[in-house]
C-alpha positions as CSV (number, residue, x, y, z in Angstrom):
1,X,-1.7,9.8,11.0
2,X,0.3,12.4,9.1
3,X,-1.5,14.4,6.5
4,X,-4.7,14.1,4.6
5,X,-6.0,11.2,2.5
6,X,-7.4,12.8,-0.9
7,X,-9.4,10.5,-2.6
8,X,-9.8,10.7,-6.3
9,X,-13.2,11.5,-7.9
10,X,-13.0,8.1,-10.0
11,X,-12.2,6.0,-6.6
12,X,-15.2,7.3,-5.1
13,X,-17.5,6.6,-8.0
14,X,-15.6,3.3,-8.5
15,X,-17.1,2.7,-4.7
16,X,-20.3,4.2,-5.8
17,X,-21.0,1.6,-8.3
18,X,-19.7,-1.4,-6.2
19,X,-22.1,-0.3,-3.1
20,X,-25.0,-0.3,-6.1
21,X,-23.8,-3.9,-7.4
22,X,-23.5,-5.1,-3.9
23,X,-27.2,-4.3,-3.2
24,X,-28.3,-5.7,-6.8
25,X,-26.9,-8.8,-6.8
26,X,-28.7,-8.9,-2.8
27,X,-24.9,-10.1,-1.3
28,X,-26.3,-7.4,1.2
29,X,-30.6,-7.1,2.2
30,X,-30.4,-3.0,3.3
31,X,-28.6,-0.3,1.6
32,X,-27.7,1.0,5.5
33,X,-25.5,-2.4,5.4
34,X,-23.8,-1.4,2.1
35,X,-23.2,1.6,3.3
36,X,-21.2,-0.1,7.0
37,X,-18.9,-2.0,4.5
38,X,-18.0,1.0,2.3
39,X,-17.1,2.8,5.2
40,X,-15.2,-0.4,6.7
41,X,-13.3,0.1,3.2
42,X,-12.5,3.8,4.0
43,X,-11.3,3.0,7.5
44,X,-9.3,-0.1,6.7
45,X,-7.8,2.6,3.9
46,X,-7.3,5.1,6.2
47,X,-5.7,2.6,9.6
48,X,-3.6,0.9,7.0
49,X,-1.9,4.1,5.0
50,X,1.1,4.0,6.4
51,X,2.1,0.4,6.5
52,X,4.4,-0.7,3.8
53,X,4.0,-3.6,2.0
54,X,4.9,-6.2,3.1
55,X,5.4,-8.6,0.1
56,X,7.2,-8.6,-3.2
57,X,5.0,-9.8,-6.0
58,X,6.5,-12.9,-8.0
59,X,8.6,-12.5,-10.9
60,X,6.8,-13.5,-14.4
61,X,8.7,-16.5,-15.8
């Protein structure tokens, strides 16, 4: 990968609160498994950067 992925303060406390909702609402039973899918979320960020996408959204009618 080219450069250097700078994420802002407000993503990371946007991924803050949905690690703390995640474990509330017991969809995960250990905070050291909320803490494997944030970190899934970074990677797939980071191994997915450069891909364009790959669809147009549709036009409103």
């Amino acid at each position: 990968m080219v450069g250097e992925i700078i994420y802002s303060p407000f993503f990371i406390s946007e991924l803050d609160d949905l690690a703390k909702v995640l474990y509330q609402q017991k969809y995960f039973s250990f905070v050291e498994d909320v803490d494997v899918y944030i970190d899934k979320i970074y990677e797939f960020i980071k191994g997915n950067i450069e891909h364009p996408i790959s669809r147009n959204s549709p036009k409103n009618s």
